[in-house]
N, C-alpha and C positions, 0 to 999 in steps of 0.2 A: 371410426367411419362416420360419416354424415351425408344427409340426405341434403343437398342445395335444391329449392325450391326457386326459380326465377320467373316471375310476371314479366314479360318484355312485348310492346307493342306488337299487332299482328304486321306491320310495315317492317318491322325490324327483325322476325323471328327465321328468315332463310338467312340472311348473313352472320346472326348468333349460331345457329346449329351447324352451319357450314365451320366455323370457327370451332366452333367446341370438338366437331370431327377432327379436326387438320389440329388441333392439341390435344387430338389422343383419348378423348372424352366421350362415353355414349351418355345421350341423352333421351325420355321420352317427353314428347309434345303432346300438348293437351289442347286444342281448339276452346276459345269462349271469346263471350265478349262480356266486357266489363260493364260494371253498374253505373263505376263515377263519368266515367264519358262517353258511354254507351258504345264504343268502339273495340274493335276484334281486341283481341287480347294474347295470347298462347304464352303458356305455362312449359316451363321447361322442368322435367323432374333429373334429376342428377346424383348418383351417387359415389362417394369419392372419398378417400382419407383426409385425413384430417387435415396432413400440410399442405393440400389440394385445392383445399376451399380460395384459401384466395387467389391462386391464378385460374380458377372460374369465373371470380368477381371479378376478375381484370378483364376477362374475354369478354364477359356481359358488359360491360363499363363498355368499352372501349366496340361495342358493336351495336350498340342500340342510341339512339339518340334521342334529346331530351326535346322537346317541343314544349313551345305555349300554346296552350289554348283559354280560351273564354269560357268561363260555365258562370252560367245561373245560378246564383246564389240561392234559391227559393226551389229548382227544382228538387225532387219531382212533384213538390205539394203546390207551389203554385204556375200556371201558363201562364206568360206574357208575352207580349210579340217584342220582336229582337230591338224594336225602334224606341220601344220603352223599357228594357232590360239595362238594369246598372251591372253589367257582367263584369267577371272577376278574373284577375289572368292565374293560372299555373302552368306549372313547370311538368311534364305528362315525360317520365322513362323509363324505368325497369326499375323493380322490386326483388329484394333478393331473400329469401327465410334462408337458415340454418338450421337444422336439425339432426341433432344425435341418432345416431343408430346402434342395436344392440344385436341387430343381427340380418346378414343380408345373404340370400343365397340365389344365383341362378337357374334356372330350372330346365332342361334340356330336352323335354318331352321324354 
């Protein structure tokens, strides 16, 4: 068993978990917003057998999109204004962990 952990954009996080439904998958979501680009964030926790993982990564893949954006190389230790910023492009889409599980149980009240 394994735990998939997925970071995927908060823009992108109703069409991953409508996907992950519609193949079979529950998932819980977790609200945040991230450090690196200060923008919403949601964590998807997932758990699932082992030969499972990757057609999770395929539904994440394939539901989240990859953006550039611009960041400050200097933040958050130094402020500049945008006019004088030599900004840096990346590539901003989902993160996926994998993790072992040794034990998982439902609990039904």
């Amino acid at each position: 068993m394994k735990l998939v952990i997925a970071v995927v954009q908060g823009s992108d996080a109703e069409d991953v978990l409508d996907a992950l439904h519609e193949g079979g998958f529950r998932a819980t979501q977790i609200n945040s917003a991230g450090g690196f680009l200060r923008v919403s964030n949601v964590t998807f926790l997932i758990g699932v057998d082992d030969d499972q993982v990757p057609a999770v990564a395929r539904i994440v893949g394939r539901n989240t999109n990859a953006r550039r954006a611009f960041v400050n190389p200097l933040m958050p230790f130094a402020s500049v204004s945008v006019a004088d910023a030599d900004f840096e492009p990346v590539r901003v889409g989902a993160s996926i962990f994998v993790l072992p599980v040794r034990r998982f149980e439902r609990l039904t009240g």
